[in-house]
N, C-alpha and C positions, 0 to 999 in steps of 0.2 A: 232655502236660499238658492242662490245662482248656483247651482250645482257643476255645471257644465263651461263656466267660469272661471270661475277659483277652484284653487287647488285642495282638496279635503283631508284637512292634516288630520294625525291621530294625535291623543291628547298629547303623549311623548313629544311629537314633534311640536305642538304651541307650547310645553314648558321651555322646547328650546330656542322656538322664537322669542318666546318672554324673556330669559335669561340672558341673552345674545343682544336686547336692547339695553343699550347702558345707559342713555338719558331718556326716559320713556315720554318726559312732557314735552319733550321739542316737539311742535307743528307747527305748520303753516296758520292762516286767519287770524293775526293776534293785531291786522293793524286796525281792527273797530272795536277792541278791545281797551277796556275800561283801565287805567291803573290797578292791581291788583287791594286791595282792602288790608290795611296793617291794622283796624284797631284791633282786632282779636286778639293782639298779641301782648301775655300776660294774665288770659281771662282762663278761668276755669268752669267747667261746664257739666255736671250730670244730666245724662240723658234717656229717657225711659220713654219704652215703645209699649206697641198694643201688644203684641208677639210675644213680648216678656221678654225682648232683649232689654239690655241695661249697660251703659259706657260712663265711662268716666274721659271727658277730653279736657286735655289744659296746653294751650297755646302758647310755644314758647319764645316765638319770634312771628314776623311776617310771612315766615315758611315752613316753619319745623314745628309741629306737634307731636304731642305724646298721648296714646290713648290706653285702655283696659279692661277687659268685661268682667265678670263677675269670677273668673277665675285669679283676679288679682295680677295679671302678668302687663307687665308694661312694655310696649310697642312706640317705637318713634318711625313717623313718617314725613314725607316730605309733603305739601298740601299746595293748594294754590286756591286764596278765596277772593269774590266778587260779589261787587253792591248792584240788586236790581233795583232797589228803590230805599228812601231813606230808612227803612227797617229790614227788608231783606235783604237775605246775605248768603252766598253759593259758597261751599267750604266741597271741596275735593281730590280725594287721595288716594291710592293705589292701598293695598293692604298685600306689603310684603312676604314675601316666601310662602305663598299660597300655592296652593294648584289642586286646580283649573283657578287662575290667576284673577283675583278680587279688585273690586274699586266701591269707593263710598261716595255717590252727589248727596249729597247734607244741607238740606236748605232751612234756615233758620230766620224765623222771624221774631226779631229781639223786643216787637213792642207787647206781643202776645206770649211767649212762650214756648210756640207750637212751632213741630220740626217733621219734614218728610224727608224722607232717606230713601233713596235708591239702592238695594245692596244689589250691586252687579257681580256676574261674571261669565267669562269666556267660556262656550260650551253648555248647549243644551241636547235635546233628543233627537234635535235632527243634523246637527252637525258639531264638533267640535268647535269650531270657530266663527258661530253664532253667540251673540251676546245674549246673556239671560239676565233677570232682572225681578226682585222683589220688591215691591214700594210697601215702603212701610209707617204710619203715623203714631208722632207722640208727644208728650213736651220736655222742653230742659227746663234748668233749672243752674242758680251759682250754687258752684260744690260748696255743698256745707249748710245750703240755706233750702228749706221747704219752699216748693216754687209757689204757697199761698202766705207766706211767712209777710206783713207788715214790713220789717226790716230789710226785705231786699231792694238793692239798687238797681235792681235791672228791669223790673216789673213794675207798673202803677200798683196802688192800692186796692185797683176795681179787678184786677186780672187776674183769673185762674186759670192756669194752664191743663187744668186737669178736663174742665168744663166744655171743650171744642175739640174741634181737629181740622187741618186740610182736611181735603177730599176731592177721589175720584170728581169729572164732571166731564158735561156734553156743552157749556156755553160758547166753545169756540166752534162747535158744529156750523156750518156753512161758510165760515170766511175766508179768507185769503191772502195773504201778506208777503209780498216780496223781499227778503231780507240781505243784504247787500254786507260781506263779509270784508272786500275789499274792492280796489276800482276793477279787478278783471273778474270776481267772484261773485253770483249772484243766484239766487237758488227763490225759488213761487213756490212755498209751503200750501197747501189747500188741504182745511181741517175738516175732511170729506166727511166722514162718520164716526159714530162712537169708540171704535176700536182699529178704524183706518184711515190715514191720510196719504197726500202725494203730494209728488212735489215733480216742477219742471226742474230739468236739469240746462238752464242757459249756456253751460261752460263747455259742453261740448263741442267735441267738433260736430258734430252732425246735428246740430242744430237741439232745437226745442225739443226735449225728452220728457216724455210722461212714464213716472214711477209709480209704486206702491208702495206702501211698508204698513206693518202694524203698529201701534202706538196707545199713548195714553197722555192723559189730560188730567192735570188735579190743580184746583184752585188753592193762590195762597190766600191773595185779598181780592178787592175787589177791579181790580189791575196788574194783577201779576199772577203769572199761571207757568203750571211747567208744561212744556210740551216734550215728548219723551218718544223716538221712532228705535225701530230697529232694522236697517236698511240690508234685508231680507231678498230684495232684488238684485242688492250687489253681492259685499265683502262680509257682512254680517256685524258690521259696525252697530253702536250705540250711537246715535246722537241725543242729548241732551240742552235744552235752552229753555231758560229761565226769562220770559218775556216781561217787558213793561208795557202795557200797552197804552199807558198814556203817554209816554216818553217813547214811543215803539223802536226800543232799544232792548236787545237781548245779551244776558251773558250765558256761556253755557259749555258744555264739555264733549270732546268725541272719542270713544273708549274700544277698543278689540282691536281685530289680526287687518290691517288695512289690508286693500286693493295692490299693495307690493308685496304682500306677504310680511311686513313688520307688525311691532306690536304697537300702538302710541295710546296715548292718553295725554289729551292736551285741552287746554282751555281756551274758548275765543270768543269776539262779541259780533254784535252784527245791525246794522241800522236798519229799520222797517217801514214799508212802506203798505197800505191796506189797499189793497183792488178790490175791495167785497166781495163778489164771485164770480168775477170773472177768471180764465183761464187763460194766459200768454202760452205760446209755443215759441215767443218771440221775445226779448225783452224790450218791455215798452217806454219808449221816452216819454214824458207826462201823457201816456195813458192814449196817445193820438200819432205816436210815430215809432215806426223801428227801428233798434240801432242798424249798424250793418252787421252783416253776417258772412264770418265771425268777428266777434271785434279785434282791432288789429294786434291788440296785446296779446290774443290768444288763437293767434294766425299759426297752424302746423310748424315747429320746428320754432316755435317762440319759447322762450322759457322765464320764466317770476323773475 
C-alpha cells in the first residue's frame, strides 16, 4: 500500500481505532443508494460453504440479525441489506469484538440458492491496515428444510443448490463504466485484467487521476457480478459493488482504516454509465465534452 502516505498502525493501535468508532456505518455516498431491503426480516437461513464453514442466520427485523456456527454460540449484529436485482440480495455486517476487526458481504441469490461471502478483514502481511479478504461459495437453505426438499417455499421444484456455484471470472475484462455516487462524486472503474483494475479518480483536485488496485470478479447471473478492489494505492480500504448491468446500477459496501485514519463500513449505491474502453482523465459530458475543472461543487475550501 501507500506506505509513505498513511500512517502504519500496529494492530493495537486499529483495535483502537475500531473501538473509538461508535457508529461504524455512517458514510458519505448513500444518495444513489437504493432503499435498504426489509423482506429478510423474519426469515431464517442455513448456510453451508465449500470450506466447511456452516451458519445458522435468522433476521430479526430490517436491521438486526442473529447468527451462529457450529459452535452453537449466538451473536447478534447490526446489518444493512440491498436488492441488485429481483433475486439478489447484499446482506452486510461487521462481526463484533473480533480482532484484527471482521466484516461479512453475503450475497444471496434467493431464486437459486447459491451464496458468495466475502469474509473480510483488517490486516494482512504487508500492513496492518490493509483489507484482507477470503471469498468463499456455497448454498443456503430455510432452517429446517433440506435445500432439495419438494416442500420448500423458497426454491422451485427444479433447484438444487448443492448442483452449482458463483464463480471467479474474467467477462468484465476490457470494459469500462463510469459510476456516478452522487452529483459531485464520480469514479471510471477500468476492469484492466484478471486480477487488476483502475480507476480515474475525477474528485480530485488535481484533476484526472490514474490508480491501481488488485481485485476480483465472480459472476452471480448473467447480469450481475461482484466487483471487489482493494485500494492498495491509498488507505488500504475494501470496496465492494454488487453491479446490475442491465439496470447499470450498483449497490455495494466500503470497509477498513480510511484516508482520516477512522475505521467505517458503510453501504452506498452508485448509477453507471459504460464507455467500453475508453479511458477519461476528464469527466465526459455525453462522451464529446468536458465538464470544467474542477467542478464548482468541488472547488478548494468547498465542502458536501
Amino acid at each position: 500500500m501507500a506506505v509513505y502516505t498513511y500512517p502504519q498502525f500496529s494492530e493495537e493501535e486499529i483495535d483502537r481505532i475500531v473501538k473509538n468508532t461508535t457508529v461504524y456505518n455512517q458514510g458519505g455516498l448513500a444518495s444513489s443508494r437504493p432503499p435498504f431491503y426489509e423482506d429478510l426480516a423474519g426469515k431464517k437461513y442455513n448456510i453451508k460453504y465449500d470450506n466447511g464453514f456452516e451458519f445458522d442466520y435468522q433476521f430479526a427485523d430490517a436491521h438486526k440479525l442473529y447468527w451462529k456456527d457450529t459452535s452453537g454460540e449466538l451473536k447478534e449484529e447490526y446489518y444493512e441489506a440491498l436488492q441488485a436485482d429481483e433475486h439478489v440480495i447484499l446482506v452486510v455486517h461487521i462481526v463484533k469484538n473480533t480482532s484484527p476487526q471482521q466484516a461479512r458481504m453475503i450475497v444471496l441469490e434467493m431464486n437459486t440458492g447459491l451464496v458468495t461471502t466475502f469474509f473480510c478483514k483488517i490486516g494482512n502481511e504487508v500492513s496492518a491496515r490493509e483489507v484482507d479478504r477470503d471469498i468463499v461459495f456455497g448454498y443456503f437453505s430455510p432452517t429446517g428444510e433440506s435445500p432439495e426438499s419438494p416442500e420448500s417455499t423458497e426454491f422451485s421444484d427444479s433447484i438444487k443448490p448443492t448442483a452449482a456455484r458463483h464463480s471467479l471470472t474474467t467477462n468484465l475484462v476490457g470494459r469500462s463504466i463510469i459510476w456516478t455516487y452522487s452529483p459531485t462524486f464520480s469514479i471510471q472503474h477500468i476492469y484492466a485484467s484478471k486480477w487488476y483494475s483502475a480507476f480515474v479518480d475525477f474528485n480530485s483536485f488535481y484533476g484526472g487521476m490514474l490508480l491501481s488496485s488488485p481485485c476480483n470478479y465472480v459472476e452471480i447471473n448473467d447480469h450481475v457480478y461482484i466487483y471487489s478492489w482493494v485500494e492498495t494505492e491509498g488507505a488500504g480500504v475494501q470496496g465492494f459493488a454488487l453491479m446490475n448491468l442491465f439496470d447499470m446500477h450498483d449497490v455495494g459496501c466500503f470497509f477498513g482504516i480510511n484516508g482520516d485514519s477512522k475505521f467505517e463500513c458503510y453501504t452506498f449505491g452508485a448509477i453507471g454509465k459504460d464507455v467500453g474502453q475508453l479511458t477519461n482523465l476528464h469527466l465526459p459530458n455525453e462522451m464529446d465534452k468536458d465538464f470544467d475543472w474542477p467542478p464548482k461543487e468541488r472547488e478548494e475550501g468547498a465542502t458536501e
